[in-house]
ZAKESE-8440 format. One record per residue (C-alpha): x, y, z; residue in three letters; residue number from 1. Coordinates in Angstrom, 1 decimal. Each point is the difference from the previous one (the first is absolute). Layout:
N
    east   north      up  res    n
       X       Y       Z  ALA  NUM
...
This chain:
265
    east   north      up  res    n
    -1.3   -25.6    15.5  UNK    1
     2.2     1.6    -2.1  UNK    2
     2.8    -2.2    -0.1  UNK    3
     1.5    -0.2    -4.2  UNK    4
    -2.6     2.2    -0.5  UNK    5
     1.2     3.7    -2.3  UNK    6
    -1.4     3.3     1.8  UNK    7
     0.7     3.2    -2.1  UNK    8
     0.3     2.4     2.8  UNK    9
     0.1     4.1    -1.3  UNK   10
     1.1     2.6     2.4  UNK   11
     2.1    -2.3     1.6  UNK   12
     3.1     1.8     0.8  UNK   13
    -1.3     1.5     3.1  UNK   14
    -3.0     0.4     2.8  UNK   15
    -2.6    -2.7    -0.5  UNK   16
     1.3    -1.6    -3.7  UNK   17
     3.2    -1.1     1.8  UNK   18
    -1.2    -1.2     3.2  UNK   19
    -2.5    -1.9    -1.8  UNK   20
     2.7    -1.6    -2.4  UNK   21
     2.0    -1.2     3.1  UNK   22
    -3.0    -1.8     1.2  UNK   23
    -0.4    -1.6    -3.5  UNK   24
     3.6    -1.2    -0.2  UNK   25
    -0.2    -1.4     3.7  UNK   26
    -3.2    -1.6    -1.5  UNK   27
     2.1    -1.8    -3.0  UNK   28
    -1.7     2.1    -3.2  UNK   29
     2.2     1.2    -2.5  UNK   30
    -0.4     4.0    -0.2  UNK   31
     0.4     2.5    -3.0  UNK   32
     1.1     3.2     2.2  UNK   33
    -1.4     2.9    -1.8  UNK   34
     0.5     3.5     0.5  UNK   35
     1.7     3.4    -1.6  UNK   36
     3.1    -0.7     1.9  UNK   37
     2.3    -2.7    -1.3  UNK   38
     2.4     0.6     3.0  UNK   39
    -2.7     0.0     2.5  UNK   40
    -1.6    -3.1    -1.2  UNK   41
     3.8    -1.8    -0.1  UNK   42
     0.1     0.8     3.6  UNK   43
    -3.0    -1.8     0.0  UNK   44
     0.6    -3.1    -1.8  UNK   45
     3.1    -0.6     2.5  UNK   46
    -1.7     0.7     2.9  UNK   47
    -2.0    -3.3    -1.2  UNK   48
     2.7    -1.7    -0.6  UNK   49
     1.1     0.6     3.4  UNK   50
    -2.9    -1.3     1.4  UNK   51
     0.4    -3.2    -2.2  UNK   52
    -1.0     0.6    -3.0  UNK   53
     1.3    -1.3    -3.6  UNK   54
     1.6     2.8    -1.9  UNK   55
    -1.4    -1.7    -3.3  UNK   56
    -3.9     0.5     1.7  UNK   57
     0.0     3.6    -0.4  UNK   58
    -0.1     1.9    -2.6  UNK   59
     0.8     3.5     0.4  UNK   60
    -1.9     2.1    -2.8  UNK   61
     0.3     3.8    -0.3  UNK   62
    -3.6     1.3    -0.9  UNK   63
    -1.5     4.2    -0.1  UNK   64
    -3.4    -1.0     0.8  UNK   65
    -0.6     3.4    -1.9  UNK   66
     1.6    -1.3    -3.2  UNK   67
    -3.0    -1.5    -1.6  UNK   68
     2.3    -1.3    -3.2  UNK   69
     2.7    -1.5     2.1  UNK   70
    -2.7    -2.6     1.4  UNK   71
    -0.4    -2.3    -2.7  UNK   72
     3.8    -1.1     0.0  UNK   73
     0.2     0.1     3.8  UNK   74
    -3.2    -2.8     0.0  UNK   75
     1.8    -1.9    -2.3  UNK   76
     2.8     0.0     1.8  UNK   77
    -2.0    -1.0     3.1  UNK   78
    -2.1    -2.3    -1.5  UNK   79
     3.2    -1.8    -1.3  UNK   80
     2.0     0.0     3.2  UNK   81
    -2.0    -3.9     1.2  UNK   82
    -2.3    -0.3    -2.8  UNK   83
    -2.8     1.9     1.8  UNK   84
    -1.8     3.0     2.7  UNK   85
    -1.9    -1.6     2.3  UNK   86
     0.1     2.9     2.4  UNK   87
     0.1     4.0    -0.8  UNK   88
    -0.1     2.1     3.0  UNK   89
    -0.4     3.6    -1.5  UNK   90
     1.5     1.6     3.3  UNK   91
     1.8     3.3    -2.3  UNK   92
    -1.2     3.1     1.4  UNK   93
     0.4     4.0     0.8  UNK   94
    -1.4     2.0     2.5  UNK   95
    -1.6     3.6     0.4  UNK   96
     0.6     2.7     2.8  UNK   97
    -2.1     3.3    -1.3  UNK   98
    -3.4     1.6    -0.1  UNK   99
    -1.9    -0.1    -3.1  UNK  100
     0.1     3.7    -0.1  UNK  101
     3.7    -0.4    -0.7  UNK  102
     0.2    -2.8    -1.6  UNK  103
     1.0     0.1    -4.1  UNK  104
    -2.2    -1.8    -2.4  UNK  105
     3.5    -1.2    -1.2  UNK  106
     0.5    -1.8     3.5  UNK  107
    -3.1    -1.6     0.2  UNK  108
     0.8    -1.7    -3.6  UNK  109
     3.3    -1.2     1.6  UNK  110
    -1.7    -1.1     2.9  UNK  111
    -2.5    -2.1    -2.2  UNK  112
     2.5    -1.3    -2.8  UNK  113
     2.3    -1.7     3.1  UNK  114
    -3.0    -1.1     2.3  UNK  115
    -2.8    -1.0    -2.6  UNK  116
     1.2    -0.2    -3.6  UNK  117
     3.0    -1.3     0.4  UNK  118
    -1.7    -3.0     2.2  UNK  119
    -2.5    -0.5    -2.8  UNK  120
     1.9    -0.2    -2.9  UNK  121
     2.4    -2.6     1.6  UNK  122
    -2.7    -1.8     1.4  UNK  123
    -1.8    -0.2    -3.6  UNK  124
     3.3    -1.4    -1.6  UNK  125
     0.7    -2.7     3.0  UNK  126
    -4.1    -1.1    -0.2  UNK  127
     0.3    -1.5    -3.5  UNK  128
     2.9    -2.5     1.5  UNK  129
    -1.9    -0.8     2.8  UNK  130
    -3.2    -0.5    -1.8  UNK  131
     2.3    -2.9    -2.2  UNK  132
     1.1    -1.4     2.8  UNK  133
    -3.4    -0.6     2.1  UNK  134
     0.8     2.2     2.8  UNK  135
     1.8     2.3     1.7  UNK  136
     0.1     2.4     3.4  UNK  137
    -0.1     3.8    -0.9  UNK  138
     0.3     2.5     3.0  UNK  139
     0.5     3.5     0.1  UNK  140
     1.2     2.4     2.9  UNK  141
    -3.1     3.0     0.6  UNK  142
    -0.6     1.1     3.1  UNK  143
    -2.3     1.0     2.9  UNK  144
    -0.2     3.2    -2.1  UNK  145
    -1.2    -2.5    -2.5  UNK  146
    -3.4     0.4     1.8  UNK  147
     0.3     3.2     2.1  UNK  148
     1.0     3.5    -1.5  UNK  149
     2.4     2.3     2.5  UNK  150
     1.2     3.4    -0.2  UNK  151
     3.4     0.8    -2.0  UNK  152
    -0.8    -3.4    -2.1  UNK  153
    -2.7     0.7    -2.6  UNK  154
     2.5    -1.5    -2.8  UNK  155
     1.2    -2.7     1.9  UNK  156
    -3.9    -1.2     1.3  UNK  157
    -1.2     0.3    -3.4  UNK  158
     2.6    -2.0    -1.4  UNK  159
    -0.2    -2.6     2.6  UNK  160
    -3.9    -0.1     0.0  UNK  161
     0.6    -0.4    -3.6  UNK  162
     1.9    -3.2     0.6  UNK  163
    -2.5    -1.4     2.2  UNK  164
    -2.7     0.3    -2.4  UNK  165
     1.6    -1.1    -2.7  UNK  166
     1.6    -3.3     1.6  UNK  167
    -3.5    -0.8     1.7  UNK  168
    -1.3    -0.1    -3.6  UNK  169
     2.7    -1.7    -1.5  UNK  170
    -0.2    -2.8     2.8  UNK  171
    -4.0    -0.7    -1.2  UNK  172
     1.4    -0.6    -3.2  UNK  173
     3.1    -1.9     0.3  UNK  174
    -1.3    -2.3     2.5  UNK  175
    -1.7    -2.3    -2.8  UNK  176
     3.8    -0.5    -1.5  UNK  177
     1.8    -1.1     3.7  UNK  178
     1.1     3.7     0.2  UNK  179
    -0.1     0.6     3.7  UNK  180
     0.2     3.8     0.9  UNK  181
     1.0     1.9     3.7  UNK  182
     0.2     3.6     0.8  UNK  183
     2.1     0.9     2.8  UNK  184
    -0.9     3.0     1.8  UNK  185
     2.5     0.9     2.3  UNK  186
    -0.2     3.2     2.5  UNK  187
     2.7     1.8     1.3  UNK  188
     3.5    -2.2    -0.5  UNK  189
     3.1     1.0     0.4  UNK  190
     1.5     0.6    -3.1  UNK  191
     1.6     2.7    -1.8  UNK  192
    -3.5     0.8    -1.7  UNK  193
    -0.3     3.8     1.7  UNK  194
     3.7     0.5    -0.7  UNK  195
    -0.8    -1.0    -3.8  UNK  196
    -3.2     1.4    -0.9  UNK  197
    -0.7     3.5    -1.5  UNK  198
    -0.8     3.1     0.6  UNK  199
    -2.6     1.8    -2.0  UNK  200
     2.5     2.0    -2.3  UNK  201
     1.4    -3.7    -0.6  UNK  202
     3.1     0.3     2.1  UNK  203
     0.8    -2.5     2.7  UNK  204
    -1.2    -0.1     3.2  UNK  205
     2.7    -1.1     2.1  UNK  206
    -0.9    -0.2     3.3  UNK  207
    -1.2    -3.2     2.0  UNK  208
    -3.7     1.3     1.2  UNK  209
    -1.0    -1.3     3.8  UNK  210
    -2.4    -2.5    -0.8  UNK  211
     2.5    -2.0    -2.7  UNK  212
     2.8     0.6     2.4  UNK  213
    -2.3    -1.4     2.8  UNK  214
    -1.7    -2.9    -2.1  UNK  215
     0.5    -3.6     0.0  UNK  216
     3.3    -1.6    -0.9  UNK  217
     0.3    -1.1    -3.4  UNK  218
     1.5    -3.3     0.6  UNK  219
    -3.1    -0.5     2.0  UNK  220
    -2.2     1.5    -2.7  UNK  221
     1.1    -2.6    -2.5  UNK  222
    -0.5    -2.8     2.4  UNK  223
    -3.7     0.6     0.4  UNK  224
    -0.2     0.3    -3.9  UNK  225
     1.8    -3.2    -0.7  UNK  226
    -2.3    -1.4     2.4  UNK  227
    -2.8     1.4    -1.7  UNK  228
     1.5    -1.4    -3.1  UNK  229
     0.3    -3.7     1.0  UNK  230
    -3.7     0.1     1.7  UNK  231
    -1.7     1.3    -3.0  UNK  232
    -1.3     3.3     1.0  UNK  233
    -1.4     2.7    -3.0  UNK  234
     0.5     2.6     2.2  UNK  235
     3.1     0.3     2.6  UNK  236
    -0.1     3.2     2.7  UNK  237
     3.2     0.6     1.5  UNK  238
     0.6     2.8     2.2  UNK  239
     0.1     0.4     4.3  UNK  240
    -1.1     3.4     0.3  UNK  241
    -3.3     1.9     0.3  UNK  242
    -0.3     0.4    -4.0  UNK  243
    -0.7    -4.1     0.2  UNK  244
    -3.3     1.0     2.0  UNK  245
    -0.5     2.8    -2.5  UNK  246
    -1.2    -2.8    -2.3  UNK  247
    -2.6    -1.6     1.9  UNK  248
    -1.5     3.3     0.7  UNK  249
     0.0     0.8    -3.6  UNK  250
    -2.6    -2.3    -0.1  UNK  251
    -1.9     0.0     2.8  UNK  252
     0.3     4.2     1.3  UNK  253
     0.9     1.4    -3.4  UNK  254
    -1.3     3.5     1.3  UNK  255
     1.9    -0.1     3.3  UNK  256
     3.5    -1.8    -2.1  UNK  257
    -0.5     3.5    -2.3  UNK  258
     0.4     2.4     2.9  UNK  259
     3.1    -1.6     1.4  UNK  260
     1.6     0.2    -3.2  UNK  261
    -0.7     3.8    -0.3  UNK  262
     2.3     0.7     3.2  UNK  263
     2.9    -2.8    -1.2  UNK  264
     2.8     1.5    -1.6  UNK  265
């Protein structure tokens, strides 16, 4: 399915991003690896080539999902890499480990400009080209905490239920130009997301909580969202534990799914 087609992949020098861009290249696509860390995402790029890939199908592209300004370069660059986007998987993200009470109003901005703003603006930017083209796939990484709200992870649920509100409505109006839109909501995977994600003074976290360090394996994560991918689902659950269930009873035992979050921690 995706076979010579170009996937712009963000976030993808670690966790779920580079999992996912080793399934892509095992698929045949040609990838833009995008991420903060040039290094990280050149390990990347030759771990694809060790697993067959042609050093001239990926394009490894430095981007601050932050740096608003930078963006309209870095989609040119992209866009001129084959000629055309006809994947974006916004998978850049930042977690949260902290109580409201103690959490700054400063973090919360930071949490929002990595997990919603930046995803929106280079979304709006990559639209246009896909709009030209007749079509395109745009995904973006949320998460189960994309529908329910935990302790320690105001920031981080707000942002994500952000990005599942505002992809659902982009994917009612894209869908009249061939625009085909997924959100991916995985649960808890092991990746360095804990490790990564910030406390409320805006400091790192650091440690690897139990339930990331006991989640699903990330290699298997991205299997079930490339198989997602290739049969066409809007929305892709990925997870193993009992935060998977947590979703079903969101809908159908709201009340009861709101006291077992008060004693998770």
């Amino acid at each position: 399915m995706f076979k010579g087609k170009t996937v712009w992949i963000t976030g993808a020098s670690s966790g779920i991003g580079e999992a996912t861009a080793y399934e892509m290249a095992d698929d045949g696509a040609k990838l833009i690896l995008s991420a903060r860390r040039e290094d990280e995402l050149k390990r990347v790029k030759l771990a694809c080539q060790a697993r067959g890939a042609n050093a001239d199908d990926i394009l490894v592209l430095p981007l601050d999902v932050t740096d608003e300004a930078a963006m309209p370069d870095a989609v040119a660059q992209a866009s001129a890499f084959t000629g055309r986007i006809d994947m974006l998987f916004n998978n850049a993200g930042l977690g949260q480990r902290s109580l409201c009470v103690d959490t700054d109003m400063a973090t919360y901005r930071h949490l929002f400009e990595v997990d919603v703003f930046g995803q929106i603006a280079l979304t709006k930017l990559v639209l246009p080209i896909m709009i030209a083209a007749g079509g395109g796939h745009m995904a973006v990484t949320a998460s189960v905490a994309g529908k329910i709200g935990v302790k320690n992870r105001t920031g981080y649920c707000a942002a994500k239920h952000a990005m599942m509100g505002f992809f659902d409505a982009l994917r009612a109006e894209v869908s009249k130009d061939g625009i085909f839109v997924t959100t991916v909501t995985p649960g808890f995977i092991r990746t360095a997301i804990s490790i990564n994600a910030l406390k409320g003074n805006g400091e790192t976290f650091g440690e690897m909580t139990k339930d990331i360090g006991g989640g699903m394996d990330v290699t298997e994560c991205a299997k079930v969202i490339m198989k997602g991918f290739k049969a066409g689902k809007r929305e892709i659950a990925v997870g193993q534990g009992k935060e998977m269930q947590a979703l079903w009873m969101k809908r159908f035992f709201p009340n009861l799914l709101f006291k077992m979050t008060e004693k998770f921690d």
